[in-house]
C-alpha positions, 0 to 999 in steps of 0.5 A: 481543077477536077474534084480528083485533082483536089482531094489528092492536094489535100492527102499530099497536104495532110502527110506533109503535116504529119511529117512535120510534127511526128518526131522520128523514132530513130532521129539521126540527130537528138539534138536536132530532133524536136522535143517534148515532155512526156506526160505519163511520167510529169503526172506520177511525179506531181502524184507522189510528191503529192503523196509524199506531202500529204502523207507529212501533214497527216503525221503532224495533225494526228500528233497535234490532236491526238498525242496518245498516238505517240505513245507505244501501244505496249506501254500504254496503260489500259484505262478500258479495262477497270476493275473494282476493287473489294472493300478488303483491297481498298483497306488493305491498299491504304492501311485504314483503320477502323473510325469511330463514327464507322468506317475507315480511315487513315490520316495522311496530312497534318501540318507542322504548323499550329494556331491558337484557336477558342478551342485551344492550340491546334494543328493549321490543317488535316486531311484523311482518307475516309472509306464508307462501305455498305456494312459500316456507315459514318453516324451523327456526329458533329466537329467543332471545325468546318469540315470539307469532303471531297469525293475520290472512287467508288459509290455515290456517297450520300451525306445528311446534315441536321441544321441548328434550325432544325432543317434537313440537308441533303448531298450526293457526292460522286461522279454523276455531275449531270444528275445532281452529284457533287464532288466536293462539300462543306459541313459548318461546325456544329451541324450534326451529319452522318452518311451512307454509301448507295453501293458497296463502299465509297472513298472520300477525303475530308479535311479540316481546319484549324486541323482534327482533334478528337477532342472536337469530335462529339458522336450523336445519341439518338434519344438526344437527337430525337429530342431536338429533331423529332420531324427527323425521326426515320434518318436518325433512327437510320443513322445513329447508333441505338442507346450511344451516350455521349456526354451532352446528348441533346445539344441543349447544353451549347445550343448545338454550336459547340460553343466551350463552356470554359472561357478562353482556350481550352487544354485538352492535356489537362482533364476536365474538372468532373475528371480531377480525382477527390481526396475525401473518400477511403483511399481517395477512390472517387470514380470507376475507371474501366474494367480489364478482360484478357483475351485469348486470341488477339484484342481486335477479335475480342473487340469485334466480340463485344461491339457485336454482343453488347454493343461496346465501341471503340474509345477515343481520347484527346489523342485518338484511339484507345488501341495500343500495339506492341507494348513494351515499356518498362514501367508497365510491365514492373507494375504489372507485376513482371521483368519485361512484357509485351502486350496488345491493348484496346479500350472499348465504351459501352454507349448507355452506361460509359462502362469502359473495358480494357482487353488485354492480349500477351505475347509475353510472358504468355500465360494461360490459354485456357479460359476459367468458368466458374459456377455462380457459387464458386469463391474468389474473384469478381463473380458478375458484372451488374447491368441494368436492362428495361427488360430482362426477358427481352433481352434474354431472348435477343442474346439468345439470338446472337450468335453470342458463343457464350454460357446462359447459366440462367437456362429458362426464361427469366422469372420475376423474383415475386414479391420483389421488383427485379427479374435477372439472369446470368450469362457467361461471355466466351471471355469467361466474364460472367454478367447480370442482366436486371430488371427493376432496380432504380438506377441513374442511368449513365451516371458512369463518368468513365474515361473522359481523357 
């Protein structure tokens, strides 16, 4: 077979082939007619199912991992943005008062349950709020309960406690837990503790059981503190308030745990035996209580006043601060010499000498705003108030520093009164409230009882 031959059969082959195999694009009968599927659209089903699936999963594992999704944006809060609130605002949120020891607290826990402690019958537990800030630091003190803080918001707080062995401990608690911050401590009875915010304020919580009596809470002095701890001179002189005298200042008294001196339970509604008035002195006075001052603008003004002048603090009882609002019983105002009255009152102590004041402010009846100065020589009432000062001029000139809204009516630096061993002066406080500041004269020094109940 010639070559022509061959590669026409192969041509003739190769047609037949292809008519074999390519469907008719009119076929005259589609049932007849060879089938196949098409595979552009096989492939974009199986590409959105895929879709489809993948699409269901994706939901399902973001809202297994990451629940916030569910959440509608709009309401959804915004913890990114925070922002600080003042030492104002967080006083103001949580209704602090002001605390002894410095600071700011309100009690927001006392159980309806109570026990029967060494110490007397207290509440099974106790919790407050505690707010330290930059200005006002909590000072030595000590309770004769365990006490357990527990840091909430704000400032590193850094707390320092002195051992009945004499050593030093330190805590910080805040939020920094990798660098050495706790958030939560406990302070046995009868350590002495004080503590200090590292920024502007710091909120803690403290609670105690058995619960908080103020009955069981001892503010610190420095000259006691000093005398039992000397190698801790520099942080008790830090954190302790100068001159305060508080009753058992070294801690001798109980070895500084705290110990009752009675046997059994202790009654704090019954004063102390020191306290019990004595019948054999003319009318059976037997001790100076406190001395009252009337304000003529409102008692925590007049407070402030003297906590800052002449460093009185705010007193505290069995039941707590001395501070009383809105006083309308009808028995007081009889006594006092009227029909019916209402009245502020707030006891202050003065930390050397236990004098107490008691300041007054009337709504009603209002009586006179106008604050009397009398001269030295004038008669009738109470002309000073003696207090006795290591140093006259000292004084005189660290009074004079202050912004003390005052009268000197000693208008020079004080003299010695030559040959005697005293030296004076006299000042009159924006209360009209004339006192003598002496120098010399053998006094026993806080040998006031004053208030103890």
């Amino acid at each position: 077979m010639s070559s022509a031959m061959i590669a026409l059969d192969r041509e003739q082959s190769t047609d037949d082939i292809e008519r074999s195999t390519k469907p008719s694009e009119f076929p005259s009968d589609p049932k007849s007619a060879p089938t196949k599927p098409n595979i552009k659209i096989y492939y974009l089903v199986v590409a959105v199912i895929g879709i489809v699936w993948g699409s269901i999963f994706t939901v399902l594992y973001v809202q297994q991992q990451d629940v916030s999704l569910a959440i509608d944006p709009i309401d959804a809060p915004s913890y990114a943005v925070y922002q600080k609130p003042t030492v104002q605002e967080v006083v103001d949120l949580f209704g602090l008062q002001p605390h002894p020891e410095g600071g700011y607290y309100t009690e927001t826990y006392r159980s309806d349950e109570s026990l029967e402690t060494p110490l007397g019958t207290r509440d099974a537990s106790t919790a407050i709020l505690f707010l330290v800030t930059r200005d006002s630091v909590s000072h030595f003190h000590r309770l004769a309960t365990n006490e357990g803080w527990h840091f909430y918001a704000g400032d590193p707080l850094h707390l320092t406690q002195l051992r009945p062995d004499g050593n030093e401990t330190t805590t910080t608690l805040g939020h920094d837990l990798l660098h050495g911050h706790t958030v939560q401590h406990y302070i046995p009875a009868g350590d002495w503790f004080a503590g200090y915010s590292l920024g502007d304020w710091s909120l803690v919580g403290c609670t105690v059981a058995p619960g908080f009596d103020f009955a069981d809470f001892e503010m610190g002095t420095r000259a006691g503190l000093l005398e039992v701890f000397p190698q801790h001179s520099s942080v008790i002189e830090k954190l302790t308030i100068d001159g305060l005298d508080a009753g058992d200042p070294t801690g001798k008294e109980d070895d500084v745990e705290m110990v009752p001196a009675t046997e059994g339970a202790v009654d704090t509604k019954t004063p102390p035996a020191s306290t019990k008035l004595r019948t054999d002195g003319t009318l059976g006075i037997a001790a100076i209580s406190h001395i009252n001052v009337i304000v003529n603008d409102d008692i925590e003004t007049g407070a402030k006043y003297y906590e800052e002048i002449l460093g009185f603090i705010p007193a505290v009882n069995a039941d707590g601060p001395m501070h009383y609002t809105n006083i309308t019983n009808h028995g007081f105002c009889v006594d006092a010499g009227f029909e019916k009255c209402r009245v502020d009152i707030i006891f202050l102590k003065h930390e050397v000498t236990n004098l107490y004041l008691e300041l007054f402010f009337y709504y009603e009846p209002s009586g006179s705003m106008q604050i009397p100065i009398f001269n030295t020589n004038d008669a009738g009432g109470i002309r000073h108030i003696a207090v006795e000062v290591s140093d006259a001029v000292d004084t005189y000139n660290r009074l004079q520093a202050k912004d003390h809204q005052g009268t000197f009516v000693t208008k020079e630096t004080p003299i010695p009164l030559d040959p005697f061993p005293y030296t004076f002066f006299y000042w009159i406080d924006r209360y009209g409230v004339q006192w003598e500041f002496e120098q010399g004269r053998p006094v026993e020094y806080g040998h006031i009882a004053g208030i103890t109940g």
